[in-house]
N, C-alpha and C positions, 0 to 999 in steps of 0.2 A: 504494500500500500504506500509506504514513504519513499519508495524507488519512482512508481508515476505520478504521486506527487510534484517529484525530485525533478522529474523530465519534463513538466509541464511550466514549471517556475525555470527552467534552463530556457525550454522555446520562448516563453513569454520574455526570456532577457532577451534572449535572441535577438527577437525580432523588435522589442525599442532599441537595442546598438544600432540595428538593419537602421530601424528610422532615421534615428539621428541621424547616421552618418551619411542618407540619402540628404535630411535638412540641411548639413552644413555641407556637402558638395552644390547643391541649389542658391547657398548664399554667397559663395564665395564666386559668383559670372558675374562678368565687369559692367555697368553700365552703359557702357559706351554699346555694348553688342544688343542690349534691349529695345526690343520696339516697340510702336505705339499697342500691337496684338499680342507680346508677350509680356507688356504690361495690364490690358486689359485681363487677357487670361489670368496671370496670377492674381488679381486682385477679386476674381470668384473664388478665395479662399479651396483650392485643388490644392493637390499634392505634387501636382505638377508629374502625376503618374498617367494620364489620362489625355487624351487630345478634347478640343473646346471647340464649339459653334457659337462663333461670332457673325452680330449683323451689323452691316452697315445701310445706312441711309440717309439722303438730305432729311435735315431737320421738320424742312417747311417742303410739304410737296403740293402737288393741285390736284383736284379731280380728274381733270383733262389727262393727265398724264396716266400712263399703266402704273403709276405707285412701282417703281424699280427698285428693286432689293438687291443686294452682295451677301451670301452667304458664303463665311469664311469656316475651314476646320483648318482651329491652329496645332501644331503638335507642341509645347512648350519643352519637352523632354529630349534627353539623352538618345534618346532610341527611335526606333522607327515602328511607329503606331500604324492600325490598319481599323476600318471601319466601314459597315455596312450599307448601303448606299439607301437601304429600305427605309421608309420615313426622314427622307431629306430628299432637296431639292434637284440634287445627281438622278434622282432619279423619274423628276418631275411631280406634276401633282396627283399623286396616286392614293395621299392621305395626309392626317391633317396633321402638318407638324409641326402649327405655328398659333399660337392662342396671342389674337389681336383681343385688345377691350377697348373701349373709350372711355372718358373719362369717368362716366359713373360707372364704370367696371361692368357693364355690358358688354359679352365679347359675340363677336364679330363673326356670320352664319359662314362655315366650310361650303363650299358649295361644288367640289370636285370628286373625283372617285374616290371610295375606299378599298383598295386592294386587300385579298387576302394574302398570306406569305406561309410560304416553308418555310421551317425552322426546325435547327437552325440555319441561318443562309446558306448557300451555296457558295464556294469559293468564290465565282465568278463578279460577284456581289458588293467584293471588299475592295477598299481603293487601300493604296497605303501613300504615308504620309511621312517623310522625311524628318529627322530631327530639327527642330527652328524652323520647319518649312509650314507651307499650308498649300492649302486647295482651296478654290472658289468656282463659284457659279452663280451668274445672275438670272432675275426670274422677274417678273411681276406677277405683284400681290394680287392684283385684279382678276389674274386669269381662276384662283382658288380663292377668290375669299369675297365675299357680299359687300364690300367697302362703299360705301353713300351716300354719306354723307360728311360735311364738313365737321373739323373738330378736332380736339387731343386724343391719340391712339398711342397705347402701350403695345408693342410687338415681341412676343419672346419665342425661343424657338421652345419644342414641348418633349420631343423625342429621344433623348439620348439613353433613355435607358433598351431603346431598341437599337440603334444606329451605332453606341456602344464609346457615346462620346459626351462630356459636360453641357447642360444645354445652355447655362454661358447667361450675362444678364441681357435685360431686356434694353428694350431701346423706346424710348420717347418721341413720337413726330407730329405736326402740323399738318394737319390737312385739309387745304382750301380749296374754296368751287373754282 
């Protein structure tokens, strides 16, 4: 009984040394090599073990326009990260993997397909993602989402626990007729 006890307080040391010594390898990159995505990413509180979906958009958009979006997966890590393409933008609008609301927190009617999926993916599926690198793809919001009218709209992406990536914070935009 005091032997698995024994092994159990050794892994659990284990793996806070592991920690640590992942935190101070992460503290000690120069600032000068940080960018504005691998500051936004660590600043969602990750481990920086994880790749991150980042959006970008103008502030202020019009109705006129298709509401154009950048979706970014940033990898912040050492390694080279790989993730599913299902429930993100790679793969078009197949499902809903962006919870818009306005400002009284009204969110905003999907109006695209819902695909079913195998699981888990098929290799073919996985994009990978370079260490400090990223991928993108732009899209309008228009083509999947009921958007209407004028107003403040919160945009966040919703799927990472399928796509197998941090879904990253939200973003705040203006939208005029």
């Amino acid at each position: 009984m005091i032997k698995r006890y024994s092994s159990h307080i050794l892994l659990a040391f284990g793996l806070c040394a592991s920690f640590i010594g992942c935190q101070q390898a992460t503290d000690t990159r120069s600032d000068t090599k940080e960018t504005i995505r691998s500051k936004q990413a660590k600043s969602l509180n990750n481990s920086d073990t994880t790749l991150v979906a980042i959006l970008e958009m103008d502030s202020v958009v019009s109705l006129s326009d298709s509401l154009p979006i950048l979706f970014k997966v940033y990898n912040p890590t050492t390694d080279t990260l790989r993730f599913t393409q299902y429930h993100t933008p790679f793969e078009g609008f197949l499902n809903n993997f962006l919870t818009i609301t306005d400002e009284d927190g009204k969110e905003v009617s999907y109006r695209g397909a819902m695909a079913k999926r195998v699981m888990p993916p098929p290799a073919e599926t996985y994009c990978l993602i370079a260490p400090q690198d990223h991928d993108s793809v732009a899209f309008s919001i228009m083509k999947g989402y009921q958007l209407e009218k004028p107003g403040h709209y919160t945009i966040h992406y919703n799927a990472g626990n399928v796509s197998g990536m941090a879904n990253g914070s939200p973003i705040r935009i203006q939208v005029t007729e």
